[in-house]
N, C-alpha and C positions, 0 to 999 in steps of 0.2 A: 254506140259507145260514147261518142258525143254528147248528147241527151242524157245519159246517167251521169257523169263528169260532172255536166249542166246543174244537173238535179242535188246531187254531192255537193256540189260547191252552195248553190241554194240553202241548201240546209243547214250546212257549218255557221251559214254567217245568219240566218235563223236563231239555231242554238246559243250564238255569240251574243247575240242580241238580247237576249233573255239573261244571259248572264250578267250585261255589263248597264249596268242603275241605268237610266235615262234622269237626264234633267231639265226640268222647267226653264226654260232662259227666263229672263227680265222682261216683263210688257212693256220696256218702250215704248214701241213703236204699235203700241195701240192706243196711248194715253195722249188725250186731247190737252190736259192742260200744259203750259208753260213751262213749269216748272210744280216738284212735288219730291217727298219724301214720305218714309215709315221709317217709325223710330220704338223702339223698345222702351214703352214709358217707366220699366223698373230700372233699365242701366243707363239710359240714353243712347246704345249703340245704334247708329244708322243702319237700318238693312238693307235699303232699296233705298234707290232717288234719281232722279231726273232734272240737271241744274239746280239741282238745289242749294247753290251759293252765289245764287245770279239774284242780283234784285228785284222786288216787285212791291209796288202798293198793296197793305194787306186789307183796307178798307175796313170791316165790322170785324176783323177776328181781330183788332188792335183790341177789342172790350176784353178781351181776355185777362191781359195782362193787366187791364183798368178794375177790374172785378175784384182776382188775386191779390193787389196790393191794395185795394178798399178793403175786403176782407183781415186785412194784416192789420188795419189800422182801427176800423169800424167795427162796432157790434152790432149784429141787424136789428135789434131791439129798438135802436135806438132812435130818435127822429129826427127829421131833417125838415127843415127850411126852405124853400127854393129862393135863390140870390136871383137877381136881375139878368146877369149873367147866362145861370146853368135854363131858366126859364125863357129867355130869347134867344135861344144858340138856331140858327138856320132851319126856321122853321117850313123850310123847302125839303127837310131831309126826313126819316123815321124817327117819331118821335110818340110821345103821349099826351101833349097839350097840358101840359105842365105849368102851371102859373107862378108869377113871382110872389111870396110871401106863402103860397100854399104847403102844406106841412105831410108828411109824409115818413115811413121809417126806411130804413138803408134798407132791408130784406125786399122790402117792393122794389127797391130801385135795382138795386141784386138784380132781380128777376126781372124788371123791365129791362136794364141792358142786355142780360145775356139769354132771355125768351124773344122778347118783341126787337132786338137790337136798338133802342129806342136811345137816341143820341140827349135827350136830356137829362134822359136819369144818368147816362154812362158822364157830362157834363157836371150832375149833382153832385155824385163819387166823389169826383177830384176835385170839389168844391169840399165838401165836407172832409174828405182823405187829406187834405194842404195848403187850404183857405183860399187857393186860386187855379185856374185852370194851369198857368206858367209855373207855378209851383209844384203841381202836381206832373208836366209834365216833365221840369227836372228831375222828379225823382223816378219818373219812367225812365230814363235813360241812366238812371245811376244804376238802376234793378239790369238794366240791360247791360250795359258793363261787366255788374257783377257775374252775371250766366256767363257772360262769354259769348254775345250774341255780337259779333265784330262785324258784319253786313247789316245792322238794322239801325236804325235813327227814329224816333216819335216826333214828331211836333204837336201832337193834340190826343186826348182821351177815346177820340169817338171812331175814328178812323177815316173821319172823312177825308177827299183829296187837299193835300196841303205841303208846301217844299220843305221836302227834307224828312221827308214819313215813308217811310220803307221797311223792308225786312226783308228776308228768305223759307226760302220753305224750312230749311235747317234750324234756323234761327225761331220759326215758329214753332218748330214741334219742340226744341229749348225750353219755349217760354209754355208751354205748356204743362210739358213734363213740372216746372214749377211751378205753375198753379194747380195740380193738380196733388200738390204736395201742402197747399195751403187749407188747415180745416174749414172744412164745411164749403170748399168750392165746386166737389162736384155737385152738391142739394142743387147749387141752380146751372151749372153746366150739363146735368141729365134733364131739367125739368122741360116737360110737355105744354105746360099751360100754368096760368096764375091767376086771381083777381083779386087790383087794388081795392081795397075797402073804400067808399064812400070817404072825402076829406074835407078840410074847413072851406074848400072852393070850387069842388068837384065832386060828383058823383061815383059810383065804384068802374072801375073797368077790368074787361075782360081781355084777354089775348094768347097765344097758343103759340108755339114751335113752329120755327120756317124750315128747320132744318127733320127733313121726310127721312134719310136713313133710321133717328134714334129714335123709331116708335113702332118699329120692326116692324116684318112683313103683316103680321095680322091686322094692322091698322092701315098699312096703305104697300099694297100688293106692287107697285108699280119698283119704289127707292127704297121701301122700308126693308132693314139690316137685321137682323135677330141679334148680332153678334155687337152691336152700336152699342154704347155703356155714356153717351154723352156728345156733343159737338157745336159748333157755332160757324155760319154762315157769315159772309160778306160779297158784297158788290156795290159797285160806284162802274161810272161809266168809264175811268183812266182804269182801274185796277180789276174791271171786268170780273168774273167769279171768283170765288176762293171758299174754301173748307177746310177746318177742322176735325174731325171726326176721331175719335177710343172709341176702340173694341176690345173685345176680351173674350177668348173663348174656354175658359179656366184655365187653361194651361198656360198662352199669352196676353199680357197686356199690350196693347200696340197704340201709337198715337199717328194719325193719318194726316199729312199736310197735301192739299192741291190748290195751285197759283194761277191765275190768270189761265180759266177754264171761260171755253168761247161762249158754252152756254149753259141755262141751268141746268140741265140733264147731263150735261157730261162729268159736272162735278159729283155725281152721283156715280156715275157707267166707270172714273176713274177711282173711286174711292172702295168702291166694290171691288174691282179688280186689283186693285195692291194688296188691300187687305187678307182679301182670298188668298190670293199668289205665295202671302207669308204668313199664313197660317197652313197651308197646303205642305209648302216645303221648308218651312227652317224647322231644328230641333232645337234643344236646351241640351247642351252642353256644360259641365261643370271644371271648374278650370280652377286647380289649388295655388291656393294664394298663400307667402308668407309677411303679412302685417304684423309686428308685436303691437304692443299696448304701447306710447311713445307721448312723450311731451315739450313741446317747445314753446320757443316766447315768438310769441306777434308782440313787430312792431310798428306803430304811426308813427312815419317819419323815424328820428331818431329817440323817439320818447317810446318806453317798452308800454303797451297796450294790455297785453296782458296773459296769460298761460293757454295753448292749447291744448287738448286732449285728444290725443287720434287714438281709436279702440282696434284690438284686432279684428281682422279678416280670417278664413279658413279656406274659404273659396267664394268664386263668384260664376255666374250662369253665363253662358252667352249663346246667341240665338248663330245657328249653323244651317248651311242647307247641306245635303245629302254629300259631295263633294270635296267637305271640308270637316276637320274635326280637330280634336284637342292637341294635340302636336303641332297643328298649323298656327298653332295662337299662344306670346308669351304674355304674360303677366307680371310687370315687377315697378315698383315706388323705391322713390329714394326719400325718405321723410329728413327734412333736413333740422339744424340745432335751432333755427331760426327765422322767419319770414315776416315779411310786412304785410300787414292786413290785407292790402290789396292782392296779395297774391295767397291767401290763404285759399281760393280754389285750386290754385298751381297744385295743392299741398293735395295727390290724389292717385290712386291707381293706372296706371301706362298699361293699355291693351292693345298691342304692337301683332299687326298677323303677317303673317313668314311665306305664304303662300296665298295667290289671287285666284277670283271665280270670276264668272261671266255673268253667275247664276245669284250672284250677293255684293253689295259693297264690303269693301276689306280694307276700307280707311282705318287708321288709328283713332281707337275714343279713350278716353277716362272715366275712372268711375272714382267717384267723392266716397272717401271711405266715413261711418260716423265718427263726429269729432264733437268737441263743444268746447267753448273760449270763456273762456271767466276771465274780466275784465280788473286789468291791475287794481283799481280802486273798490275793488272787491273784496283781492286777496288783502290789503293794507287795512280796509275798514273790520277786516275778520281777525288778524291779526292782532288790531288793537285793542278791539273786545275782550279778545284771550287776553293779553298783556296786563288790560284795566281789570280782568277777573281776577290775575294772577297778583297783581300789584293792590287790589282789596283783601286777597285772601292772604296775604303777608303782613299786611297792616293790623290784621286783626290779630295775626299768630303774635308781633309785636308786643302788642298791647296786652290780649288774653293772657301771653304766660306771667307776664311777671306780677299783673293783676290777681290772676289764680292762685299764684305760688302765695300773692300776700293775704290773699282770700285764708285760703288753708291754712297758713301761721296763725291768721287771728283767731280763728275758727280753735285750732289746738291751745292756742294761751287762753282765752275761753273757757274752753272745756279745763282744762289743768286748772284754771284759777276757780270755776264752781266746784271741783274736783276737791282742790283744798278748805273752799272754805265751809263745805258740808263737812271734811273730815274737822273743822277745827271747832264745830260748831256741836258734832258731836262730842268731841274732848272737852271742851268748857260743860255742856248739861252731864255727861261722868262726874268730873269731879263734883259739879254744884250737887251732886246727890252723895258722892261718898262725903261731902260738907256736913249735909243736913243727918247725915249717919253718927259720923263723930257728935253731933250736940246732943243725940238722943242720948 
């Protein structure tokens, strides 16, 4: 009796088992690096992470964001110079022997920093991007500001170790997600290999991807990813490994961050395993949104900037694992009558979640709804165009009518006055012929 009871109860919690989902917890506690995150490169919602708002030296994945804002500024076409500067930067580190005065286009250097991590051309960029290294890398840190990257600081283009250069895994897959928003960055964030052409001082050179996941498993059986769309490598002996890596399996796009991995293989053994873990288990969830169409003023300081434009939303996607769904997650913006440029990011979507997993992060993120700002000296120079049309086309109506009106008078006394002098012209040859009548 015992023994069937046994068997009974056995069973129950069998069939219970099959009923109630199982779920993947979080690899944690398999993942070698320091610190790491997965980010949804369409909304920037964090899925997974591991301290990832602890500091760390990002080493060579700083070319990222050096690349992206080269891009912003440079057209690859175009050529470049080497300064004294970008041609003797620490020639102890990866580089391409780059000489001073030797000439070259941005699209090589592109590809030199973000293929071969080559610190001279990443060097040239911010030479050519803002006429100095210091200049260029103010405006890294403006760019950083603007994301919202509030754990990271630059001191230099290349990434090498230097005080005050830091970031988070968070904050890198940020800056990603924004470069990957800048045209034509991924041509050289997927590229496999390049060669410079032969130049005024050098010969051509050749050079190939360090980073083994994006050239998938058929080229190297060991790290190579099928699902890898792109990535960039860094290490320095302070900031020890670190990765980048997108994927995309059509369904998601995903941005991969791993920090201070012990060794090279591990940044590979963790970049697989996050990726896998959320493409395995999140869904796409659609989540209605009410945005109208909405316009307010940016301002600098107290001087109005200029008009924004927020367009509507209808709904937005967000990535769930089995656990969680659309009830668990609200959605709502408050667009206000007004904001200062600086805070036109504030200006965004609040995805606020009501319910926590074990199996997901359930932080709150924003999503940037489209917007576009026309610049008060815009609307003013547009305005007076119309005005100066309007104020020529009045002039003329001025002028034309009373001109026309005297046009026409003269035009009708004219005609009246040939009018009459035909008829009087015939009256006088009349009578001179009843004249010539009477003398016959």
């Amino acid at each position: 009796m015992v023994k069937k009871l046994f068997s009974l109860v056995l069973s129950v919690i069998f069939v219970l088992s099959l009923a109630v989902p199982s779920f993947a917890a979080m690899p944690s506690s398999e993942i070698i690096s320091e610190t790491w995150c997965v980010m949804d490169a369409k909304t920037g919602q964090i899925l997974i992470g591991g301290n990832e708002n602890e500091k760390r030296e990002p080493a060579s994945i700083t070319k990222i964001l050096t690349c992206a804002m080269a891009l912003e500024r440079l057209d690859p076409a175009d050529k470049y110079t080497f300064s004294k500067e970008a041609a003797s930067y620490d020639r102890a580190s990866t580089h391409l022997a780059f000489s001073e005065g030797e000439i070259c286009t941005i699209e090589d250097l592109l590809y030199g920093a973000m293929v071969e991590s080559a610190n001279d051309c990443a060097m040239a960029l911010a030479d050519a991007s803002a006429g100095s290294q210091l200049a260029f890398v103010r405006l890294m840190n403006e760019k950083l500001a603007e994301l919202g990257c509030t754990g990271s600081h630059f001191s230099n283009s290349t990434g090498m170790p230097e005080m005050n250069h830091y970031t988070t895994a968070r904050d890198m897959a940020i800056i990603t997600k924004y470069a990957l928003s800048v045209p034509g960055f991924m041509k050289y964030f997927s590229a496999w290999e390049w060669t410079i052409p032969a130049t005024n001082k050098n010969g051509e050179r050749n050079f190939g991807t360090h980073h083994a996941m994006i050239v998938g498993s058929q080229y190297n059986a060991t790290h190579g990813y099928d699902y890898a769309t792109g990535g960039k490598l860094g290490w320095t002996e302070e900031a020890m490994h670190t990765a980048v890596t997108t994927a995309s399996n059509g369904e998601m796009d995903l941005i991969c961050v791993v920090m201070k991995s012990k060794n090279k293989n591990a940044k590979y053994k963790d970049s697989r395993l996050l990726l896998n873990y959320c493409f395995e288990n999140f869904k796409s969830v659609e989540i209605p949104v009410a945005v109208k169409k909405s316009e307010l003023n940016v301002y600098e300081g107290e001087e109005l900037y200029g008009k924004m434009t927020v367009y509507p939303m209808a709904s937005i996607n967000v990535l769930l694992t089995e656990d969680m769904s659309a009830s668990d997650i609200t959605a709502k913006t408050n667009i206000p009558e007004s904001c200062l440029l600086s805070e036109v990011s504030s200006v965004a979507l609040n995805v606020s979640f009501e319910k926590t997993s074990e199996n997901m992060l359930t932080g709150n993120f924003t999503i940037s709804p489209e917007y576009h700002i026309v610049k008060e000296s815009s609307v003013i120079s547009s305005e007076t165009e119309i005005k100066n049309e309007e104020s020529t086309f009045r002039w003329w109506i001025f002028i034309a009518i009373p001109f026309g009106i005297l046009g026409v008078l003269v035009i009708i006394v004219l005609i009246i006055r040939a009018y009459n002098i035909r008829k009087y012209n015939r009256l006088r040859k009349h009578r001179h012929y009843r004249r010539l009548g009477h003398d016959r």
